[in-house]
N, C-alpha and C positions, 0 to 999 in steps of 0.2 A: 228336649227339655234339659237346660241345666243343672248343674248342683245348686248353684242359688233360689231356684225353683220348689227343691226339697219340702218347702212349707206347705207347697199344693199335695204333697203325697202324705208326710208325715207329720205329727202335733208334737211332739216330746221325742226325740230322739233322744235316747242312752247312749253311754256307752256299753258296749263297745260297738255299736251300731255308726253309728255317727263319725266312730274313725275309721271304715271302713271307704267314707265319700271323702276321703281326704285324695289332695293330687288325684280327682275325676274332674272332668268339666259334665258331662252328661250321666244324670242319672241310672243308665243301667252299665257304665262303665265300672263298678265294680267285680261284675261280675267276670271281668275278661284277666282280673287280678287275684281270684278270690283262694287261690291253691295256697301262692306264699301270704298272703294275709292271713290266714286260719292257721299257716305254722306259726307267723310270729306270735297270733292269739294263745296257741296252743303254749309256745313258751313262758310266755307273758301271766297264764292262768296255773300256771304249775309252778314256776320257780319260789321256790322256798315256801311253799302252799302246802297245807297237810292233804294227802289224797290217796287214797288206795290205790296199787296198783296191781290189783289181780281182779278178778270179774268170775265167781263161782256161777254154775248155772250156762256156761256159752262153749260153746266153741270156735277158736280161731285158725285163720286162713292167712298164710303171708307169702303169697306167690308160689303156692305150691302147685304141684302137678293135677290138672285137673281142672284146673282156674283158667278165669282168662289171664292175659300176660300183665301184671301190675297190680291185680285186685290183690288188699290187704282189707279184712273184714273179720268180722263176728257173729255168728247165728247163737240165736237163743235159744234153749231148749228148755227153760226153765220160768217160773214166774220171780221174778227180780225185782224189789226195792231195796234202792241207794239207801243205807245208813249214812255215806260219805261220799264224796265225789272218787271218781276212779279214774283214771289216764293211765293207759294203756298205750305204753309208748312206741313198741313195736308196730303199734296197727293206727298210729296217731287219730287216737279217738280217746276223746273227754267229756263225761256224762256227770252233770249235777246232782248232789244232793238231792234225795228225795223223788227222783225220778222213777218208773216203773215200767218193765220191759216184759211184755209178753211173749211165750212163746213162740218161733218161728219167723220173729224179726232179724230181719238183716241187715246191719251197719258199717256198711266200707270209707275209710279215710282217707282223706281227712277231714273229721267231724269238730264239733264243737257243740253239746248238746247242755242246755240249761238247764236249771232246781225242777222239780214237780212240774216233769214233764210225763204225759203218756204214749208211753209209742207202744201200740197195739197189735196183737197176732199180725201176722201178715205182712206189715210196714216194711219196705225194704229203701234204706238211705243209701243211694249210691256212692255217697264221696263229696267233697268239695261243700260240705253242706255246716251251716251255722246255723242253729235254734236258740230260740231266747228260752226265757223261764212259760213252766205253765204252760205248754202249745201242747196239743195232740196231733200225734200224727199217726192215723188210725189204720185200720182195717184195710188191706190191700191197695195201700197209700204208698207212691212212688216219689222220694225226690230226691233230685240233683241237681248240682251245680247253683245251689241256690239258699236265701238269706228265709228266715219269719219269724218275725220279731213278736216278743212278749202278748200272749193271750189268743194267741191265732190257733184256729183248730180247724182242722184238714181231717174230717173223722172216718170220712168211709168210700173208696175205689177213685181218690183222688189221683193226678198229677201234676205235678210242678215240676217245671224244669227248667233251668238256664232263667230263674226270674229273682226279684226280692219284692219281700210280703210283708207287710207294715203288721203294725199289734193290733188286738180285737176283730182280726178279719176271720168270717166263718163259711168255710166252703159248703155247699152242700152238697151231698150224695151225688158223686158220677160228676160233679165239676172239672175242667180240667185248663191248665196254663200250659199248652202246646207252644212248642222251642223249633218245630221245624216247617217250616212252608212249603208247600207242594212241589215238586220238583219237573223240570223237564225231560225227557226219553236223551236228549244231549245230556243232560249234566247228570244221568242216571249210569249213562255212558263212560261218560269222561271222567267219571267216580269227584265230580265239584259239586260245591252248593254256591250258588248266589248267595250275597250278603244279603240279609235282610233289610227292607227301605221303611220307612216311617214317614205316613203322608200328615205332613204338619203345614200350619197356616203359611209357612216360611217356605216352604215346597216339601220335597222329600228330601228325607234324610236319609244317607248312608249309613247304618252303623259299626259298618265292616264285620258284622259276627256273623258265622252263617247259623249259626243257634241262638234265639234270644226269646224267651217267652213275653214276661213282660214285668212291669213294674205295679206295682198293687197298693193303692196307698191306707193309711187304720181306718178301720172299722169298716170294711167294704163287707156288704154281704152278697154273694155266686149263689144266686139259687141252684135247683137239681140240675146236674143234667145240662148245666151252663157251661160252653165252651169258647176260652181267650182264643184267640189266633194270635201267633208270633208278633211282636214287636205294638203292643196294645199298652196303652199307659192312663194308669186307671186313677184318678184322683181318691183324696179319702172322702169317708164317706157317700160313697156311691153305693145302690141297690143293682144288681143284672139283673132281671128274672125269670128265673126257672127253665130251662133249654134253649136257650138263647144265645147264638154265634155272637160275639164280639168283634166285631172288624179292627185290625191294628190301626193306629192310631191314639191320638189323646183325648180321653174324657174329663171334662173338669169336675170339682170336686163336686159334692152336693146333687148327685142327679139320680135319677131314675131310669133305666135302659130296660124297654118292653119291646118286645118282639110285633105290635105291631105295624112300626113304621120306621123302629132304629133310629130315632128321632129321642134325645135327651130330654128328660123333664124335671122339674122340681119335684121334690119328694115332699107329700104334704103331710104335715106333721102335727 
């Protein structure tokens, strides 16, 4: 799928969302750029901006002994609401206004987290990650390498990884966007991953990533227990529901995906 496509995923694109698909031709091509994008963000949203820059309530980690080799992060040990936005430039993490940090969360950089967000006990953000305003990211909620735009809530034993999430989408309990496809006893071997293929009307596609969850378009609702497979492209408004594998590939928007024939339907409304 293209960037000109965009419209099948997304309805209103913000910024700073929308500059992110800049210079991609395929939708989940930002993601293979998304480290120096969130620094320039990171600049972009600080320079000459009023914002605090200490964070009471946490404790920080910048490559210290004991770490893995690169982690730069924050644990919470405290209940935390933003009076102000904070940037924290050592650990290239910026939390909005209004946002609310439960104890035992973990946020390693670099972030970008928007206003009157809730990121709950447990949540651990590994890096490379960008949040709009208003999303939760809940209860033993994993993610990396990846985009969720304004009103998306991920509330309890989710994953996300290597994907971007459109606004209004709401995962349910035990949902997950898996980033890696099963591997060979060779390539488990030979310590490679195959790139991940995307079987489109046009054939398959290459995407050259050997990590890709998927692309998520608004207002999608992941019943419980509903599981993406690598490289799955989900139109908006779409239903999965409820424990239900998603086969990679494209779903268009407006359907229905029930587990008992994996066959799209209209959602009737």
């Amino acid at each position: 799928m293209l960037v000109k496509d965009l419209h099948l995923f997304f309805s209103n694109l913000r910024e700073p969302f929308r500059e992110i698909f800049s210079d991609c031709e395929r939708v989940w091509e930002p993601l293979k750029t998304l480290r120096p994008r969130l620094e320039k963000l990171l600049r972009e949203k600080t320079r000459g901006k009023s914002h605090a820059l200490h964070l009471p309530g946490i404790k920080t980690a910048a490559d210290s002994s004991g770490h893995r080799r690169g982690a730069r992060g924050l644990y919470v040990w405290d209940w935390i609401t933003l009076a102000e936005p904070v940037y924290l430039q050592e650990l290239d993490i910026f939390i909005g206004k209004g946002t609310r940090l439960e104890p035992s969360v973990m946020i390693q950089g670099p972030a970008v987290i928007g206003e009157d967000c809730d990121i709950r006990q447990g949540a651990y953000i590994r890096g490379n990650v960008m949040v709009g305003d208003r999303v939760v990211i809940g209860h033993a909620t994993e993610l990396k390498n990846s985009v969720l735009m304004d009103h998306t809530e991920a509330g309890h034993f989710n994953y996300i990884g290597d994907s971007i999430v459109g606004s209004h989408v709401n995962f349910g309990a035990g949902s997950k966007l898996a980033n890696l496809q099963l591997r060979s006893g060779d390539e488990k071997r030979e310590g490679r991953i195959n790139p991940i293929q995307i079987p489109l009307d046009s054939g398959m596609l290459n995407t050259g990533m050997e990590k890709l969850g998927a692309v998520v378009g608004d207002n999608v609702e992941l019943g419980c227990n509903a599981v993406v497979c690598p490289g799955a492209l989900i139109g908006k408004d779409v239903w999965i529901y409820p424990g239900l594998t998603v086969l990679k590939g494209y779903y268009p928007a407006g359907i229905l995906l029930v587990p008992k024939d994996h066959k799209p339907r209209s959602i009737q409304k």
